[in-house]
N, CA, C and O atoms as a GROMACS GRO file, in nm:
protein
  168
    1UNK      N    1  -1.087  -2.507   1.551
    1UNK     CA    2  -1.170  -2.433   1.455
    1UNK      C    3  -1.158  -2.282   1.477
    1UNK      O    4  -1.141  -2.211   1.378
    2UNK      N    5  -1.166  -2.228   1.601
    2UNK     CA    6  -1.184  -2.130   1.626
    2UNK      C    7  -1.039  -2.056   1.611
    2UNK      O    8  -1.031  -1.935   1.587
    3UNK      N    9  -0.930  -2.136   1.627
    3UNK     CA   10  -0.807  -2.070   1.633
    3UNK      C   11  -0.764  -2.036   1.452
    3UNK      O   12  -0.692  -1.945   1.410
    4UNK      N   13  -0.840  -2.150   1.364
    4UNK     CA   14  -0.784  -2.145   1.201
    4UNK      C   15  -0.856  -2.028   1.150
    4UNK      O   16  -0.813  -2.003   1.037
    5UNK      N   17  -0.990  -1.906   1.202
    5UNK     CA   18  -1.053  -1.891   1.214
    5UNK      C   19  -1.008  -1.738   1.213
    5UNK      O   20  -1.027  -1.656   1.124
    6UNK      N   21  -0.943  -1.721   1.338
    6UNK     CA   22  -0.861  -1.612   1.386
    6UNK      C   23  -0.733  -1.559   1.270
    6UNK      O   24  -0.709  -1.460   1.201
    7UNK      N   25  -0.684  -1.669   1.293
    7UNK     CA   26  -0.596  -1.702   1.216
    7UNK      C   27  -0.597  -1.680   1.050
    7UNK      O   28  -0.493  -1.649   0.993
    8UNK      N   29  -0.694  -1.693   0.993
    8UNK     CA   30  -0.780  -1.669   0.876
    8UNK      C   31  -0.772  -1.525   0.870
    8UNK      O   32  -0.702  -1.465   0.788
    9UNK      N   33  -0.848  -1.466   0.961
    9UNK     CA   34  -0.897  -1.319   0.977
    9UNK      C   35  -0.753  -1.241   0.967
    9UNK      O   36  -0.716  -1.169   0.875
   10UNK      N   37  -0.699  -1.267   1.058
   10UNK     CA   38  -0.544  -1.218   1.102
   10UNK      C   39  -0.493  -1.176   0.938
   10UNK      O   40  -0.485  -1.064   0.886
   11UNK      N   41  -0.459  -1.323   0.878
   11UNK     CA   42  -0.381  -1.312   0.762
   11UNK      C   43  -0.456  -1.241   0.667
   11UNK      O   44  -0.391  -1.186   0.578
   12UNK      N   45  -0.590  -1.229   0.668
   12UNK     CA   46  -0.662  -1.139   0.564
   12UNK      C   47  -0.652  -0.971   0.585
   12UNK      O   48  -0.658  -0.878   0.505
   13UNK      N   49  -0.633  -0.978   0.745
   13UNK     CA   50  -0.666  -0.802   0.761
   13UNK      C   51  -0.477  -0.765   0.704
   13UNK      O   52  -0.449  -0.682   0.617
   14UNK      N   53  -0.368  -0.853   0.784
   14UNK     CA   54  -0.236  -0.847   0.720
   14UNK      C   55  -0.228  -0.826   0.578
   14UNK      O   56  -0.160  -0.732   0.538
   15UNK      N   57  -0.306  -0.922   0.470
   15UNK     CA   58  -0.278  -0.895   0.324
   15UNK      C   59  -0.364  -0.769   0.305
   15UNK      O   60  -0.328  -0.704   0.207
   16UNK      N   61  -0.483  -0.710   0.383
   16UNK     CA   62  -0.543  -0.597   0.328
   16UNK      C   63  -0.458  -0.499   0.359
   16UNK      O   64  -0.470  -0.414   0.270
   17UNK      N   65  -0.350  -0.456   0.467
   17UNK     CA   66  -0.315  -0.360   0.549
   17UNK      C   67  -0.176  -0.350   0.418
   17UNK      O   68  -0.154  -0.251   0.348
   18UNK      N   69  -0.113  -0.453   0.416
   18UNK     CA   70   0.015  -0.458   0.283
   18UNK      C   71  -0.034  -0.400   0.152
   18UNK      O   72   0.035  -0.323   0.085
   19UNK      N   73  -0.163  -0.441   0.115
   19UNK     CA   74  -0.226  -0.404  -0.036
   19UNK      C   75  -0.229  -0.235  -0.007
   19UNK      O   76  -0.162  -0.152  -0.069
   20UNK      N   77  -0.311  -0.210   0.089
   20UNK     CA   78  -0.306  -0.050   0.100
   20UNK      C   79  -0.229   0.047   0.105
   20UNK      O   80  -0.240   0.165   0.070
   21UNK      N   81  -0.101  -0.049   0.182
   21UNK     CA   82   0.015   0.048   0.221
   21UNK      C   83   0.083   0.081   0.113
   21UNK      O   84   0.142   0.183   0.076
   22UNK      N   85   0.055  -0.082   0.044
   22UNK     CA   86   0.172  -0.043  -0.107
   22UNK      C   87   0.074   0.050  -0.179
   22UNK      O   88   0.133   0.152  -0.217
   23UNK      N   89  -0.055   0.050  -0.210
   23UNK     CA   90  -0.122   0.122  -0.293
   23UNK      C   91  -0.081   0.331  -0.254
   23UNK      O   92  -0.086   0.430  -0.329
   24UNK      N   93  -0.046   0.316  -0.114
   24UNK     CA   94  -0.036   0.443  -0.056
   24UNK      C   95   0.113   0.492  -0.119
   24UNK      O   96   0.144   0.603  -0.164
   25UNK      N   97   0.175   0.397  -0.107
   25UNK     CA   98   0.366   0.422  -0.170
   25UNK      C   99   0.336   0.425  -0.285
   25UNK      O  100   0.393   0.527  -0.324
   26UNK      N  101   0.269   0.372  -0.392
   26UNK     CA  102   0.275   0.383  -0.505
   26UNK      C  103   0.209   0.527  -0.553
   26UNK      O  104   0.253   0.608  -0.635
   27UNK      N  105   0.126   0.531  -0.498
   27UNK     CA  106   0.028   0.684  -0.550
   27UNK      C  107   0.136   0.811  -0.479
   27UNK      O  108   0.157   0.920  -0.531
   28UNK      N  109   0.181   0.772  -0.376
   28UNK     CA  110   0.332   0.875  -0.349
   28UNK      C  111   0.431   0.922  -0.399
   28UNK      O  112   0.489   1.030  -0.399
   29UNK      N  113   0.447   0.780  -0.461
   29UNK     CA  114   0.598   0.778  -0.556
   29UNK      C  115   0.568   0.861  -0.691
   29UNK      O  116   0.635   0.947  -0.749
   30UNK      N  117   0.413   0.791  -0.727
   30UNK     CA  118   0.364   0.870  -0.830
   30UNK      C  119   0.397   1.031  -0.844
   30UNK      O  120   0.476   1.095  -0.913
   31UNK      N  121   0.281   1.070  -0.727
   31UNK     CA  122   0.311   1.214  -0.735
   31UNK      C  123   0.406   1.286  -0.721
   31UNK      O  124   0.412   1.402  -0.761
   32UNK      N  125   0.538   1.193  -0.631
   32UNK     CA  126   0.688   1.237  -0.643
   32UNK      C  127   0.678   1.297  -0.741
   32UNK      O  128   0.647   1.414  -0.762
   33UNK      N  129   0.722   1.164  -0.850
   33UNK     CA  130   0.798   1.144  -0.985
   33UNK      C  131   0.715   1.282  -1.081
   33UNK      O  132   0.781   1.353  -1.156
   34UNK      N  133   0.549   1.304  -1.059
   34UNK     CA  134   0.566   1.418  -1.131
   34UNK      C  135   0.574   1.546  -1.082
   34UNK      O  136   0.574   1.652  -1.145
   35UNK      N  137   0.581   1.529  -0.973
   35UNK     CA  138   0.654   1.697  -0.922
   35UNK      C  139   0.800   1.715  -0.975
   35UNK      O  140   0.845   1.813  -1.034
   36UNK      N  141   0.872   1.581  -0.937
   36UNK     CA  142   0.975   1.620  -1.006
   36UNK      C  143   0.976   1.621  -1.153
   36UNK      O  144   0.983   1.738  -1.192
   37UNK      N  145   0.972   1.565  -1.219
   37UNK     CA  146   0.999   1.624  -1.341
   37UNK      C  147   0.935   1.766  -1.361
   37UNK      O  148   0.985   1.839  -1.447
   38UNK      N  149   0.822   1.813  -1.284
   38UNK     CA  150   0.734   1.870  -1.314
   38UNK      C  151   0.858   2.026  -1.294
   38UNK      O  152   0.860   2.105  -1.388
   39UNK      N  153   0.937   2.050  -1.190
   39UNK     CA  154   1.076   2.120  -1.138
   39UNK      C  155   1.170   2.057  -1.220
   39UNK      O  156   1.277   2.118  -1.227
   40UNK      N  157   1.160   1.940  -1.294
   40UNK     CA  158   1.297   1.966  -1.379
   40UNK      C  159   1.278   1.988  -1.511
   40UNK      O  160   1.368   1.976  -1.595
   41UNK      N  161   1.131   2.029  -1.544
   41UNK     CA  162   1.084   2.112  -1.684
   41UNK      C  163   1.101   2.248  -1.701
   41UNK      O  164   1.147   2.312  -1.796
   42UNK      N  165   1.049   2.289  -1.581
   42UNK     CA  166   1.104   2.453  -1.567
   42UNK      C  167   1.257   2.463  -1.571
   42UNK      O  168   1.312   2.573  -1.562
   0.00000   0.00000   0.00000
């Protein structure tokens, strides 16, 4: 019980730590993409 438990926790803090990271790359890439264009308007 105690190990499915851990185990549970483990894989939840893993899918929270992936959701964030990608949320962090995406809002990155974001602001890349409009800096650049933002330098290839000028």
């Amino acid at each position: 019980m105690e190990l499915g438990v851990v185990v549970g926790i483990a894989a939840i803090s893993i899918m929270t730590l992936i959701a964030v990271l990608m949320g962090i790359v995406a809002a990155v890439s974001t602001v890349s993409g409009i800096d650049t264009r933002d330098n290839e308007g000028d």
